[in-house]
N, C-alpha and C positions, 0 to 999 in steps of 0.2 A: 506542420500540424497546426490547425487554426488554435487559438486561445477560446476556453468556453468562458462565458459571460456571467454576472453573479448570479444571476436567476439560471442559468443552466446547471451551475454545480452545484445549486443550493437543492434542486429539484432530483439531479442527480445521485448527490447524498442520502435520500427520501431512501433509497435501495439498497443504501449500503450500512446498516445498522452500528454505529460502536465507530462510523468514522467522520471525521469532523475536518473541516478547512481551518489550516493555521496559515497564513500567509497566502503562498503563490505553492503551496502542495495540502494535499488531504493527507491527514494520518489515522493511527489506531495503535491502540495498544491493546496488546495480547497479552496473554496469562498463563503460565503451566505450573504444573505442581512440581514440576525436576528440571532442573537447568538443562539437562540432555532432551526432555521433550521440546523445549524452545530452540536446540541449536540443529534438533532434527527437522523442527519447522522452518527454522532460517536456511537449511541445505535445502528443501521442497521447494522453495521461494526460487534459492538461487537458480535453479535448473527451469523453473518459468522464464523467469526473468532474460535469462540468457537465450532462452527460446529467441522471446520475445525483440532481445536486441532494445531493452528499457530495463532499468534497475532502479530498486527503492532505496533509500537512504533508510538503514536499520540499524536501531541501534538495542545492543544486548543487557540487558541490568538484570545478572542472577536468572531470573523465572517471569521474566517483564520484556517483550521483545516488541519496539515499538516502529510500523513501518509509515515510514514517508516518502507519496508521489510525487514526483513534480518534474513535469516535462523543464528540462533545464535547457536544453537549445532552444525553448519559446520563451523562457523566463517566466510562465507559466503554467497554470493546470489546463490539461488539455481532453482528448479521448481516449487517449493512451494511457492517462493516470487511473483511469478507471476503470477500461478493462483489467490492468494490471491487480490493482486494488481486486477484484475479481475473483484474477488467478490465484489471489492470497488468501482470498475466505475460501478459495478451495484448498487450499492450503492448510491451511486452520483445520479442514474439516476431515483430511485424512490421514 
């Protein structure tokens, strides 16, 4: 999978509200009112994800569930980090 370029993911973020490039992955931090609604979103994740055959680095804090893409066999963000990113605000949303 090719490497996208500053100005591809920067244009590509434009679409993806509430997610931001730290490095060589995009992230976001989510929010629930009950730790079970966060670890119900982390299992909806997981079943994309594994679909997918690409998995975010998530990490759980109480009612704060924060996910990061990053294609790791390219050593960076690619197409995959954000269709993925995608499947996780669909995620979010049901």
């Amino acid at each position: 999978m090719a490497k996208l370029s500053d100005a591809q993911i920067a244009e590509k973020l434009k679409s993806l509200p509430g997610w931001e490039r730290q490095g060589d992955s995009i992230r976001k931090l989510f929010r629930f009112n009950e730790f079970m609604e966060g670890i119900e979103f982390v299992n909806r994740v997981a079943r994309k994800a594994e679909a997918a055959d690409h998995h975010p680095d998530i990490a759980i804090n109480y009612t704060r569930v924060t996910m990061a893409c990053s294609t790791h066999s390219a050593g960076a963000i690619t197409e995959k980090d954000f269709r993925l990113a995608q499947e996780i605000e669909q995620a979010a949303k049901s």
